[in-house]
C-alpha positions in Angstrom: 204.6 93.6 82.6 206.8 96.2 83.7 209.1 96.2 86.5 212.0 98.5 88.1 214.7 96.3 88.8 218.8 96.0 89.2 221.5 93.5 88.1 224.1 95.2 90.3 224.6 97.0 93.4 225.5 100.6 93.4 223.9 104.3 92.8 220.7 105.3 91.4 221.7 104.7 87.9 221.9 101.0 88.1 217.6 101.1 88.1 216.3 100.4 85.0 212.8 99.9 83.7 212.4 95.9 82.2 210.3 93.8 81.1 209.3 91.0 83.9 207.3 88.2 84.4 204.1 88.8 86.2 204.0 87.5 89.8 201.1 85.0 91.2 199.1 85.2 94.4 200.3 81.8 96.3 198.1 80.9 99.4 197.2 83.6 102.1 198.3 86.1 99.3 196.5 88.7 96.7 197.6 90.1 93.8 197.2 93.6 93.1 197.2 95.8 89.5 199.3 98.4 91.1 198.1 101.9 91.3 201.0 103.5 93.4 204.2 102.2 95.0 205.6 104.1 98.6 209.6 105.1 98.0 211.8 104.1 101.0 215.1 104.3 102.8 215.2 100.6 102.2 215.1 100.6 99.1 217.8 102.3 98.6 219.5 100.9 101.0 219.3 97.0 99.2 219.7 98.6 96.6 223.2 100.0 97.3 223.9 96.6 99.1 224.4 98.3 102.3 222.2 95.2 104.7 222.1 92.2 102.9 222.4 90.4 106.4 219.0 91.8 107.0 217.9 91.4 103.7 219.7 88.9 101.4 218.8 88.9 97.9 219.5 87.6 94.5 220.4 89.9 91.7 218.9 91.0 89.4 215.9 91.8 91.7 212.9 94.0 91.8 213.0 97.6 94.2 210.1 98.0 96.8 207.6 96.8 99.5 204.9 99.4 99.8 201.7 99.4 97.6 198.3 100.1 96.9 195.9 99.0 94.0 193.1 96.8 92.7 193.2 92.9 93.5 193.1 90.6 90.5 194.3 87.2 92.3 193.0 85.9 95.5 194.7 82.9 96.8 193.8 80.2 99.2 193.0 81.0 102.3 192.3 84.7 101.7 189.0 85.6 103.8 187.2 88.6 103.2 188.9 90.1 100.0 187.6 89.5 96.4 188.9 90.6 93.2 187.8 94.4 92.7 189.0 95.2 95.8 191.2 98.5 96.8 193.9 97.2 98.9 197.2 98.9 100.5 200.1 96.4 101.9 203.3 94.9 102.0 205.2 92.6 99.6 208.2 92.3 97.3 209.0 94.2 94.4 206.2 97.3 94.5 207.8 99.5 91.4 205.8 97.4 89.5 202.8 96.7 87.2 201.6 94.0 89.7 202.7 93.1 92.6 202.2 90.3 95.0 201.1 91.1 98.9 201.4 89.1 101.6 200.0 91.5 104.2 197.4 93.9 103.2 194.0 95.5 104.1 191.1 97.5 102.6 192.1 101.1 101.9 189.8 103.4 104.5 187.2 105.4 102.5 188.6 108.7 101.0 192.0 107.8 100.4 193.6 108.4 97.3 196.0 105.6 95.9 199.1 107.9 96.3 198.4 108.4 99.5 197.5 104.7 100.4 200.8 103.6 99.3 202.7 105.5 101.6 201.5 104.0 105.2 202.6 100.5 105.4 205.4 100.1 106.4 205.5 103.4 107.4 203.4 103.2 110.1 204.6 99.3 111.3 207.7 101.2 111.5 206.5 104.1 113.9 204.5 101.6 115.7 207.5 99.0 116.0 209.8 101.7 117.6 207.4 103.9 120.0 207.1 100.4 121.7 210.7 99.5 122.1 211.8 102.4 123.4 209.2 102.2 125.8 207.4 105.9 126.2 204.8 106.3 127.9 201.7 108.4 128.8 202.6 111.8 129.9 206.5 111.3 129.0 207.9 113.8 125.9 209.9 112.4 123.5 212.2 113.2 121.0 212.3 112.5 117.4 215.1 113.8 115.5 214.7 113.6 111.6 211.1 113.9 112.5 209.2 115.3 109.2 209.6 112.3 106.9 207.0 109.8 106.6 208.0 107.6 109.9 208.3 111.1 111.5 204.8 112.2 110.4 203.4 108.9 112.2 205.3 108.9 115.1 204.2 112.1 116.3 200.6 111.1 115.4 200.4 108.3 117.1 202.3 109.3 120.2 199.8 112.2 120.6 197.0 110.2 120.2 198.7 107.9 123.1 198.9 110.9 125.5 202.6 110.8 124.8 204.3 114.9 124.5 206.8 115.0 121.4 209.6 117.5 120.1 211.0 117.3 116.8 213.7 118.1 114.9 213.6 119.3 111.6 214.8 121.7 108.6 213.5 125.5 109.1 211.5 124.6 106.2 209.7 122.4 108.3 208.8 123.9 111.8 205.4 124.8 111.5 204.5 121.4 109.7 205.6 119.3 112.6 203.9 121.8 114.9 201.1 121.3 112.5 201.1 117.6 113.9 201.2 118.4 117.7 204.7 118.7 118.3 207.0 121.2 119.8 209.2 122.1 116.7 213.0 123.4 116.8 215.7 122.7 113.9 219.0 120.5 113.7 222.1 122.2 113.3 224.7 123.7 116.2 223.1 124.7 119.1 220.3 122.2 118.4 220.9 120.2 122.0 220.3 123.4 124.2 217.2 124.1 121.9 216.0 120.8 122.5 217.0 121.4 126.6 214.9 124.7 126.5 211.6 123.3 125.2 211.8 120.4 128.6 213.0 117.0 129.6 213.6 114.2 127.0 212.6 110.5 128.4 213.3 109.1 125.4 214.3 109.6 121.6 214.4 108.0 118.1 216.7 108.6 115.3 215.5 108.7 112.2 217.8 110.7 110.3 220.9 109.0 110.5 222.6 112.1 110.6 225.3 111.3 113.7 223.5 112.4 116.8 223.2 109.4 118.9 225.0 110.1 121.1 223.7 113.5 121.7 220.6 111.7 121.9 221.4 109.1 125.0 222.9 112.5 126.7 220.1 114.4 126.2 217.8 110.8 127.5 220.5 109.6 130.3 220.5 106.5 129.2 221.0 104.6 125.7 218.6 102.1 126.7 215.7 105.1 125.5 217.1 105.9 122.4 216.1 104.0 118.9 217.4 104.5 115.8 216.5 102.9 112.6 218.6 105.2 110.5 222.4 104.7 112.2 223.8 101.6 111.6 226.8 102.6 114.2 224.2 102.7 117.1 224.9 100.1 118.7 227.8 101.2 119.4 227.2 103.3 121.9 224.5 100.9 123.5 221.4 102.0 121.4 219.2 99.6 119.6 219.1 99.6 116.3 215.2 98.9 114.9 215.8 97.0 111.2 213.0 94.1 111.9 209.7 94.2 111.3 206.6 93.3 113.5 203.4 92.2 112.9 202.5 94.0 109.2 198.8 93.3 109.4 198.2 94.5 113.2 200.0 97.7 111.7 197.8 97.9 108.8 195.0 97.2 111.1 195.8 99.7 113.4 196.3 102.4 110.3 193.2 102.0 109.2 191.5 102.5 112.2 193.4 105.5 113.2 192.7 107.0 109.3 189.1 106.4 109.6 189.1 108.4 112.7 191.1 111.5 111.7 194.1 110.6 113.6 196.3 109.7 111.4 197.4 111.8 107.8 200.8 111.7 106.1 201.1 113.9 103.4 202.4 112.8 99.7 205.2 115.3 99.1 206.1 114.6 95.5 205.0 111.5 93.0 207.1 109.8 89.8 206.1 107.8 87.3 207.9 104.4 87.4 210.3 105.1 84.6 211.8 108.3 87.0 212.4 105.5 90.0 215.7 106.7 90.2 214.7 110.3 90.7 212.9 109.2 93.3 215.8 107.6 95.2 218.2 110.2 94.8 215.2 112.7 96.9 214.7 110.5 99.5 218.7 109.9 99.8 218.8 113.9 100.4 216.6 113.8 102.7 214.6 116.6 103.7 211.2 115.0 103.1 207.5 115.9 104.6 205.4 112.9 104.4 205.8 110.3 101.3 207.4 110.4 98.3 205.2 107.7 95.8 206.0 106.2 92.4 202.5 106.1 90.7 201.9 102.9 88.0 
């Protein structure tokens, strides 16, 4: 089969297209003729090497986690998926022909493959972080990198909690995250005060990585309600830093149900074939992203 893969750390270029052995469903798992693979920040992230203490690997290895497709393999202990089925999940190396998942679910009626592929982790992601910085009902918070695919759930989901939500984006974007509930203003100088005018901040996320923390805990009062999971320095000022994953299949669960029920859309913003998975990392390096960029098999 084919695989993306790399034998060294470093830029875009060292992704190249190979020839790999296919992968077997091992118990609790399925295996899945991939359709579509969701492009990342951390994928680009192992693949320049920049948190192999989060994620240690062996090189050369495979790029990505996100995917959606047919199952070929079930194995044991799988309930209540056959072979035939359209699945989306998690598992290692997605830029693939098939791929291996070890968390997964039915794809809701009506979604494309493209479009399957970029929820996953995605939306375990938004999930993971609206809980720890602990918003609630009736509180506004503030995302700031908010049009990307994380962005695009997080404001979803914290309006269909009750939760008010600003965002921060290019001018490109303004009416999209309006689109999505949110009071819209763009980054840039003055972006604090435009933030101040549109209300009170309870608490925030980073998702941009683009040096605002601690604009962020003074806009909040207090780093304990700010989460980033795009600025490694965070901590630094007293912010958490959200690398860890939660529970994958609640997440998936709680996608699907959400989907089925109108609540939840995240656009796919561009698609690659798998030879061009270096294209795709250098876009989503820049940035600048509404909803998912997907590499289609």
């Amino acid at each position: 089969m084919k695989r993306v893969s790399f034998a060294e750390f470093g830029g875009p270029e060292v992704l190249q297209l190979v020839d790999a052995e296919e992968p077997h469903a091992g118990p609790g798992q399925v295996r899945i003729a991939v359709r579509a693979a969701g492009v990342n920040p951390v994928d680009w992230r192992i693949r320049e090497g920049q948190i192999l203490k989060a994620h240690p690997i062996e090189l050369p290895a495979g790029v990505g986690i996100d995917a959606a497709g047919v199952v070929d393999e079930v194995g044991e202990g799988v309930e209540g998926i056959e072979v035939g089925d359209r699945v989306f999940g998690e598992g290692p190396d997605t830029y693939a022909e098939f791929a291996v998942l070890s968390a997964f679910a039915r794809m809701p009626e009506g979604l494309t493959f493209e479009e399957a592929a970029g929820y996953p982790s995605v939306v375990e992601t938004a999930l993971r972080i609206i809980g720890e910085v602990g918003v609630q009902p009736g509180q506004t918070l503030l995302v700031s990198g908010a049009s990307g695919g994380v962005g695009s759930a997080v404001l979803q989901i914290a309006r269909e909690r009750g939760i008010e939500v600003i965002g921060t984006a290019g001018a490109a974007n303004q009416d999209y995250l309006r689109d999505l509930g949110a009071e819209a203003t763009t980054y840039g100088e003055g972006w604090v005060e435009r933030v101040r005018q549109l209300g009170r901040v309870d608490a925030a996320l980073d998702l941009a990585g683009s040096g605002v923390i601690g604009e962020l805990v003074e806009l909040t009062g207090d780093p304990r309600k700010v989460v980033s999971i795009a600025d490694l320095g965070a901590p630094k000022l007293g912010v958490r830093f959200s690398g860890t994953a939660g529970s994958v299949p609640d997440a998936l669960a709680e996608a699907v149900d959400l989907i089925s029920r109108g609540k939840l859309h995240i656009p796919v913003e561009k698609t690659y074939p798998l030879a061009e998975a270096a294209a795709a990392h250098v876009d989503s390096r820049a940035g600048h992203t509404r909803g998912r960029r997907v590499i289609l098999v």
